[in-house]
C-alpha positions in Angstrom: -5.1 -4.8 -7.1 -6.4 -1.0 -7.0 -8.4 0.4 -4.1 -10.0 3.5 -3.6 -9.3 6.2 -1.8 -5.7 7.2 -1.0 -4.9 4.5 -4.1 -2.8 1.2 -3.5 -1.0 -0.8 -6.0 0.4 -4.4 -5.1 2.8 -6.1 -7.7 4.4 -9.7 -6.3 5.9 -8.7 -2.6 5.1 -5.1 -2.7 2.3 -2.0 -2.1 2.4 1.1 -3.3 0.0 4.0 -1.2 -0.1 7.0 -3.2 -1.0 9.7 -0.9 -3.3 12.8 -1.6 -1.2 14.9 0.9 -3.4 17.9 0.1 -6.9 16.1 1.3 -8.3 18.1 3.6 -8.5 15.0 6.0 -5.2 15.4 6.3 -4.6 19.2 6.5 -2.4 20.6 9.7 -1.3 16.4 10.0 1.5 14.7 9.6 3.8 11.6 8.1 3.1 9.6 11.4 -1.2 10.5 10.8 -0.9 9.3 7.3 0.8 6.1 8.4 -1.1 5.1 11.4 -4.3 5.2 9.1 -2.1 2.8 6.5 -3.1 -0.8 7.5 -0.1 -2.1 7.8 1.4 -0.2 9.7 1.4 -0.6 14.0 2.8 2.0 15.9 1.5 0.1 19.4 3.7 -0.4 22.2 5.7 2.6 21.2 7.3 0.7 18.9 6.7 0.0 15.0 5.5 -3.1 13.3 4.9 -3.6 9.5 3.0 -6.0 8.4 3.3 -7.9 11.4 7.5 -7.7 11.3 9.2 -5.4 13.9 12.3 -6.3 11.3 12.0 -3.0 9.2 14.4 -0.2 7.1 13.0 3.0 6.3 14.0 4.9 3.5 13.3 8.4 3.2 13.4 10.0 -0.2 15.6 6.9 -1.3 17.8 7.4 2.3 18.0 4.7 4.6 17.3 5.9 8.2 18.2 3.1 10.6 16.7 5.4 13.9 15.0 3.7 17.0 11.1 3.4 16.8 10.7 6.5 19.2 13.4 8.9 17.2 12.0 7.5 14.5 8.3 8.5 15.1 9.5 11.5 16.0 11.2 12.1 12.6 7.8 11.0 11.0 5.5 13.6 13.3 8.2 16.1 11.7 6.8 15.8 8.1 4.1 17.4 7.0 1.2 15.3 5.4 0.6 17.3 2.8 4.1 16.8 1.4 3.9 12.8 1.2 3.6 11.5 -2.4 3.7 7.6 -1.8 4.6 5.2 0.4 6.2 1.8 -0.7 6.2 -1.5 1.5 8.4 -4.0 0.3 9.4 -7.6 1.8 11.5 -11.1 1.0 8.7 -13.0 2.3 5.1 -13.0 3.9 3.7 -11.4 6.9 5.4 -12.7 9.8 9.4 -11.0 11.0 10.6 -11.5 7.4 12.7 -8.2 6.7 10.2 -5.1 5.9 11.8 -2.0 3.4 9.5 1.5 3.4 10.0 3.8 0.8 8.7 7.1 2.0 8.4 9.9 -1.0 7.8 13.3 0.2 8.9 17.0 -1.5 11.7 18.3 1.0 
């Protein structure tokens, strides 16, 4: 499956967003603005749900970051949106609180 736009791949349990960092939508934005307009992602509540699952591991650049939602939204209004490259949502099952993994790619 390929959509337009910021492209998105899906293979078996996975998507893959590439991100044009350098749109101008998203110029003087951050990781967080990019995410919020990602559909699976919920940053309601002040909390973060993906793909319905509040169960979720970040990785950053390959790192797993194991942070509470709020430090953790934090850390993603810290990175610039023009520096994202992709963002990869993974899981061991369907929507629902199965365990969610995001990849998040960005030059440091």
């Amino acid at each position: 499956m390929t959509a337009s736009g910021n492209k998105s791949l899906a293979s078996g349990n996975s998507i893959l967003f590439n991100i044009n960092g350098k749109n101008p939508a998203y110029e003087g934005k951050s990781l967080y603005d990019v995410l919020v307009n990602l559909p699976l992602f919920d940053f309601s509540d002040g909390g973060l749900k993906v793909a319905g699952s509040e169960n979720v591991t970040m990785h950053f650049n390959s790192r797993v970051n194991k942070a509470q939602p709020q430090m953790l939204v934090n850390m993603l209004r810290s990175i610039a949106a023009e520096d994202v490259q992709s963002v990869k949502v993974s899981s061991w099952g369907g929507q629902g609180e199965n365990p969610m993994m995001v990849y998040l790619h960005y030059k440091e």
